[in-house]
C-alpha positions in Angstrom: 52.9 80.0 87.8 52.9 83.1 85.5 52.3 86.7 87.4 51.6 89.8 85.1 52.0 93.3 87.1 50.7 95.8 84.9 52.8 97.0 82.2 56.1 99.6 82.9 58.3 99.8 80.2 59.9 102.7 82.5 59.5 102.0 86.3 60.2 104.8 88.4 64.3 104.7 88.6 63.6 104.9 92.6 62.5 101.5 92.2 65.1 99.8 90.5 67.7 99.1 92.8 71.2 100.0 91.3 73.8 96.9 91.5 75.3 98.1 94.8 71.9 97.8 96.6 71.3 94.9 94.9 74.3 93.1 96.5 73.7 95.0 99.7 70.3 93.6 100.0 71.0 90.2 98.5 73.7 89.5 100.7 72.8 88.4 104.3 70.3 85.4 102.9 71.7 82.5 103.9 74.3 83.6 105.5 76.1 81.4 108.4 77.4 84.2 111.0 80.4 82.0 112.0 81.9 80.7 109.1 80.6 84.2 106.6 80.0 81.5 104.4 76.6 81.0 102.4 74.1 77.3 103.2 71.9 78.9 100.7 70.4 75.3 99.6 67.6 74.0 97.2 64.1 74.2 98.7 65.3 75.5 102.2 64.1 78.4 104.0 67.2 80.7 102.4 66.5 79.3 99.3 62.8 80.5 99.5 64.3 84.0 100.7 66.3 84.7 97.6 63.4 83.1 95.2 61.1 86.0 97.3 63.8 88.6 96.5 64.4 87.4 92.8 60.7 87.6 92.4 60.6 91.6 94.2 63.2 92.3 91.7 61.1 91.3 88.5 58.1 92.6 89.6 59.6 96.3 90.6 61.0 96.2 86.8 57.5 95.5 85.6 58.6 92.0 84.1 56.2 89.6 84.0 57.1 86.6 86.2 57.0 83.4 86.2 58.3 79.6 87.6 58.6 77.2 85.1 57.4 73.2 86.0 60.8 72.8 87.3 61.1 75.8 89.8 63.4 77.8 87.8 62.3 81.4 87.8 62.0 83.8 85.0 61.2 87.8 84.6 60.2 88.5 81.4 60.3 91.6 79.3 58.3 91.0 76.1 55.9 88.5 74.5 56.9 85.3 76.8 55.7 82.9 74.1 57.1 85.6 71.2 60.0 83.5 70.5 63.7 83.6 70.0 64.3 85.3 73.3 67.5 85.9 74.5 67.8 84.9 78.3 70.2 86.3 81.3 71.0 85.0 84.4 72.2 82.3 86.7 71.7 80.9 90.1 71.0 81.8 93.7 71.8 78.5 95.5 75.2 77.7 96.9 77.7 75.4 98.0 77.8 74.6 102.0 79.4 77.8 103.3 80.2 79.2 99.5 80.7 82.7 98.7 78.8 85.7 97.8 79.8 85.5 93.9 78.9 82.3 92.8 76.0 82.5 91.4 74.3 85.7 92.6 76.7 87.9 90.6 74.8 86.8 87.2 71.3 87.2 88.6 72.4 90.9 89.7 74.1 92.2 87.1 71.1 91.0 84.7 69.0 93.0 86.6 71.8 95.5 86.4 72.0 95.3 82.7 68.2 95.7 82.1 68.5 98.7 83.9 71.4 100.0 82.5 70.0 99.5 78.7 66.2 101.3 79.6 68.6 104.2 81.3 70.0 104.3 77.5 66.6 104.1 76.0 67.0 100.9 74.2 64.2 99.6 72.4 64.2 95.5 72.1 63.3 93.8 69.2 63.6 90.3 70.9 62.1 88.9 74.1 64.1 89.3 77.1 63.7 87.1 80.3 66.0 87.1 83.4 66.6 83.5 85.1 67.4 81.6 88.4 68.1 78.3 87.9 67.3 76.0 91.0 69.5 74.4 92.5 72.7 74.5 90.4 75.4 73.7 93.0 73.8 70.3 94.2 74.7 70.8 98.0 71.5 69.4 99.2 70.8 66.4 97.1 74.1 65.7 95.8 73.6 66.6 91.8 74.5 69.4 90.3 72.3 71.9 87.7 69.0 69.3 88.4 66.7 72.1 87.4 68.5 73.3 84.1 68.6 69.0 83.6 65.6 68.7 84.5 64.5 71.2 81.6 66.8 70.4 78.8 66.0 66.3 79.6 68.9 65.4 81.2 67.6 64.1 84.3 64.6 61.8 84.3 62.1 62.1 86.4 61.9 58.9 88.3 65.9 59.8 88.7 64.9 63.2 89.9 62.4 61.7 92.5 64.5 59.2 94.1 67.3 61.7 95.2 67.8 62.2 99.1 69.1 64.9 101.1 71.9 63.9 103.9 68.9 63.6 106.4 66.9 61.1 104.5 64.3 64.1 103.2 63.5 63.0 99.5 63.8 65.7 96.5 59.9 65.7 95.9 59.2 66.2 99.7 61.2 69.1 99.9 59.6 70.7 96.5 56.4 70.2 98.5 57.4 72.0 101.7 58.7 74.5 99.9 54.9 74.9 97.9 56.0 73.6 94.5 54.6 70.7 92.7 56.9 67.5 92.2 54.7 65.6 89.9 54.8 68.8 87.5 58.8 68.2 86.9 60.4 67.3 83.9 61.5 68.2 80.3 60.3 71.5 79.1 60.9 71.4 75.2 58.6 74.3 74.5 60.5 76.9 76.7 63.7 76.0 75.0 62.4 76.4 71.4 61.4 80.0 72.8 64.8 80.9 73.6 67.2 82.0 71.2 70.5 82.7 73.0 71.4 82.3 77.1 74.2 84.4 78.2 75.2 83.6 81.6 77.9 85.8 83.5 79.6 84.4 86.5 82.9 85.1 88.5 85.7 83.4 87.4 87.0 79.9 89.6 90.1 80.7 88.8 93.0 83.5 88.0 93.2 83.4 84.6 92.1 87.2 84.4 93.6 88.1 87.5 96.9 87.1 85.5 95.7 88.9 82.3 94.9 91.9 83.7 91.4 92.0 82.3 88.4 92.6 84.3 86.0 89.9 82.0 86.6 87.5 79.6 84.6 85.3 77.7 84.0 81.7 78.0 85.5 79.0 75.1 84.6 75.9 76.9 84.0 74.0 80.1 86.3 70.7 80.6 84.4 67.2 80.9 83.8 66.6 84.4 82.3 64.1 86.7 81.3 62.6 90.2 82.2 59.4 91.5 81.1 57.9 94.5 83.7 55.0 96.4 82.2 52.9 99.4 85.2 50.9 101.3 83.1 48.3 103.1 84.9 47.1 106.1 84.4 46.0 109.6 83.7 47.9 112.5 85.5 47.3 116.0 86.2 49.2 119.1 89.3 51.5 118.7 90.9 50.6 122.3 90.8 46.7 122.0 91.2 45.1 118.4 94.7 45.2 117.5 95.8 46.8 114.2 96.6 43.2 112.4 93.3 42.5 113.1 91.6 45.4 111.3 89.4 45.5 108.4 89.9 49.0 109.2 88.4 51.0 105.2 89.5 54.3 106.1 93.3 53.4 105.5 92.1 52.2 102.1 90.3 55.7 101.3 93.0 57.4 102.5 95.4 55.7 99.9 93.0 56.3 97.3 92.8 60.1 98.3 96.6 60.1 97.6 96.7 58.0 94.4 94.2 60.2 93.4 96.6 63.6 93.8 99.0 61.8 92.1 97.0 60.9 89.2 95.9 64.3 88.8 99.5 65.7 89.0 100.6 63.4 86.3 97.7 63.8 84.0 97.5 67.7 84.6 94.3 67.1 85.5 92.2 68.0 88.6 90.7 65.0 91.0 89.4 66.0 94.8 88.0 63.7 97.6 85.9 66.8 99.0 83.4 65.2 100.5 83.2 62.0 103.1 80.8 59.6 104.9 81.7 57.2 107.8 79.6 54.8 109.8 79.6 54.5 112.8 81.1 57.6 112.8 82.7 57.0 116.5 85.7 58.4 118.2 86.8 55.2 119.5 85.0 52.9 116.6 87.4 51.5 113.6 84.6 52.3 110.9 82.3 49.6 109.3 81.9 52.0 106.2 83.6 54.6 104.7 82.2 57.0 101.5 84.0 59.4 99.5 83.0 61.2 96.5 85.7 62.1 93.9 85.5 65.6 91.7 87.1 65.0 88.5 88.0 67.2 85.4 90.2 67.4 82.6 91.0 69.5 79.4 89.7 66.5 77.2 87.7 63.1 77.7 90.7 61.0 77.3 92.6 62.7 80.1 89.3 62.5 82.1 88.9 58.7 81.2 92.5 57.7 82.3 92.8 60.0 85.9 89.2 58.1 86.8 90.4 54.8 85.5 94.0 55.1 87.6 92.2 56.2 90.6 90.1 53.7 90.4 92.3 50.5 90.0 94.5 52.1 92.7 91.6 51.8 94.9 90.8 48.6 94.0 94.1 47.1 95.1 94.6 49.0 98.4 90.9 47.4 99.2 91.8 44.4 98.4 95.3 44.1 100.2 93.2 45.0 103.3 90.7 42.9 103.0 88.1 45.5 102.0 84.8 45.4 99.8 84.5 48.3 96.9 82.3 49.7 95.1 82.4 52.7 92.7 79.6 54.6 91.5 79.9 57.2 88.5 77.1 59.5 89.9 77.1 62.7 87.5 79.1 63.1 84.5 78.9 66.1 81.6 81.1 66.0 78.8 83.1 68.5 77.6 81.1 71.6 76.5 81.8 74.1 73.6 80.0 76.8 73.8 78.4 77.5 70.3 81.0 79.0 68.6 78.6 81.8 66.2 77.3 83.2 69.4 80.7 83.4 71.4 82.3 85.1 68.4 79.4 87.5 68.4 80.1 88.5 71.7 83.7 89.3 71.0 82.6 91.6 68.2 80.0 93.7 70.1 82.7 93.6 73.2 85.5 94.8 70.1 87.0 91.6 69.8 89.5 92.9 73.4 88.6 90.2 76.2 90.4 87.4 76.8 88.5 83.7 75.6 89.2 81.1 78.4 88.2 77.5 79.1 86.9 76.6 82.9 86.8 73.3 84.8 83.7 74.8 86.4 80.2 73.4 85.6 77.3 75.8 85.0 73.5 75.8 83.8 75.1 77.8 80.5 77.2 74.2 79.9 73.7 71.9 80.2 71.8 73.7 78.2 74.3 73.8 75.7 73.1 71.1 73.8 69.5 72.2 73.6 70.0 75.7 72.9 72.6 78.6 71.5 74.8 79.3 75.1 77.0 81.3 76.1 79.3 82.8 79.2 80.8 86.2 80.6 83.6 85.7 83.5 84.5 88.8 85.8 87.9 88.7 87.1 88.4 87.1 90.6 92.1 88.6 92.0 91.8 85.6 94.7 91.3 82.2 92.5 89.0 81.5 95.0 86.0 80.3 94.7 83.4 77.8 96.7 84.8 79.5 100.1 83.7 82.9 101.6 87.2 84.1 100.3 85.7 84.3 96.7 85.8 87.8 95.7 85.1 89.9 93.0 86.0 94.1 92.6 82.9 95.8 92.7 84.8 97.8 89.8 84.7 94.4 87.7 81.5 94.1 88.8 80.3 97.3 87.5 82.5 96.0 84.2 80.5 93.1 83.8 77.9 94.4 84.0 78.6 97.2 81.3 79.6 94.0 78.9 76.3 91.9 79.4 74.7 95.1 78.9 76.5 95.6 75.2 75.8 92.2 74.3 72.5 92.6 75.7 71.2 95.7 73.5 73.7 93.7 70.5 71.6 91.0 70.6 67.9 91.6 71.6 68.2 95.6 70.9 67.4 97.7 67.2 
């Protein structure tokens, strides 16, 4: 679906909203009023609320906008088809009860940064389009980045149609509800050969800046990471009457594989986190019949990666065992370790004067799928807290003016005369 306002190379300023009332506006979509945490999640109501705002955004900039087969939006400035275009952006979705940054601060500041180079009077000599990924985080339908995978190829779409919500609600379903077309999914080869550099900015998961003193840095790399899915089959009993020699009881056996899998981490220097569970019956007084836990796990290197899983994994196998339990392990999601192309990266520390910081990430973004298909690269804006995935994520609107001021520069350095 392709939308062309009339053309306004110079909108009245009144109508672009500066950063601050971006956020301002942006920020109460999606957002739970106990926890102040975000549920902004692929093809739900919030979800449709910040596409409607993303779109109000490119049309008040006179972009012509777009959503591609796969639901990601674009707001284009330039010939569309002209090729080599260089692309901004991010995503709008979030984790359950996330926070404000993730995400959202590299759809704003693009918008920022177009704004910021027409207030210098740049002229472009290269297509520029602003993006929103759909959903990137995976909190609905458990896979991270599916419509940057879907467009670079990395997700089939048979694969893409048998995923399922927590409430049974398949993937295409929920496109449909939402007024997108399911059977139009899949690899888009032709946009990518249009597109000749992405830049994504995003807040840093982490305190690397924070401990550098720099309000943005630029991205090297993001470690090889994956998802893993355990189910301890076991047997279900009443709680009050079965006594404990006479369990099949599978959440002992997950919880000694969350353990193992903390102390496989520590010894690797790794990362590995049970963040997520499943229990059936899921009664007070019920010894479970079925216990599921997805394991996040993330290293420096593949070989690291390879032997944290592996450990986890064989601990797990002989605490089921010992109790009498039936396993199975599912590798659900894996991307391998990303470099972001290393011509483009080093342009970016020559138009920012070669002064910010380069630093790796165990984060996963859209930037590290689309690697492989296209010239990528990433901005990070200093988060003081580390924290990120938790309405305690935070980033200085002083470093966010900052980065926006750097995609700016790299902006008119790369698409600008």
């Amino acid at each position: 679906m392709t939308h062309s306002p009339t053309p306004d190379r110079n909108p009245d300023p009144d109508r672009r909203l500066s950063f601050q009332e971006m956020w301002r506006e942006l920020a109460p979509i999606g957002r739970d009023a106990g926890s102040r945490g975000y549920r902004r999640y692929a093809w739900s109501g919030a979800d449709q609320d910040c596409r409607e705002w993303f779109r109000g955004q490119a049309e008040a900039r006179g972009l012509v906008y777009e959503t591609d087969r796969n639901g990601n939006q674009w707001g284009w400035l330039g010939d569309p088809h002209g090729g080599d275009a260089v692309v901004i952006g991010s995503h709008l979705d979030s984790v359950p009860d996330g926070g404000a940054f993730d995400g959202p601060l590299g759809v704003v500041s693009s918008f920022a940064a177009l704004d910021e180079l027409r207030r210098r009077g740049a002229e472009f000599t290269r297509p520029v389009a602003v993006t929103n990924f759909g959903d990137e985080e995976g909190a609905r339908f458990g896979l991270a980045c599916v419509g940057s995978r879907l467009t670079a190829g990395q997700l089939g779409v048979a694969q893409a149609h048998a995923l399922c919500d927590g409430d049974g609600v398949p993937l295409p379903r929920a496109m449909e509800a939402a007024g997108y077309d399911p059977d139009a999914i899949g690899p888009d080869p032709e946009r990518l050969a249009r597109i000749g550099a992405f830049v994504e900015l995003h807040v840093e998961q982490g305190r690397a800046l924070d401990l550098t003193g720099d309000p943005v840095g630029i991205a090297s790399s993001i470690w090889p990471h994956g998802r893993w899915r355990f189910d301890f089959h076991g047997e279900a009993n009443h709680a009050g009457t079965t006594r404990l020699a006479d369990r099949r009881d599978p959440m002992l056996s997950y919880a000694q594989t969350v353990l193992a899998a903390r102390r496989e981490a520590e010894l690797a220097g790794a990362l590995a986190t049970f963040g997520k569970i499943a229990v059936e019956p899921n009664g007070v007084n019920a010894i479970p019949s079925l216990v599921r836990g997805w394991l996040d796990s993330r290293a420096a290197d593949q070989a690291t990666l390879d032997t944290v899983v592996t450990a986890i994994e064989a601990a797990a196998h002989e605490h089921a065992e010992a109790a009498g339990i039936e396993l199975r392990v599912v590798r659900e999601s894996f991307t391998p370790v990303v470099e972001f192309a290393h011509a483009l990266r080093d342009e970016l520390g020559r138009i920012l004067g070669g002064r910010l910081p380069v630093l790796g990430t165990g984060a996963g973004h859209d930037a590290g799928i689309l690697s492989g298909s296209i010239p990528t690269a990433m901005l990070f804006v200093r988060n003081p807290t580390g924290v990120s995935h938790s309405p305690a994520e935070f980033a200085a609107e002083d470093d966010c003016v900052a980065g926006v001021l750097a995609l700016a520069d790299v902006l008119e350095g790369l698409a600008c005369t």
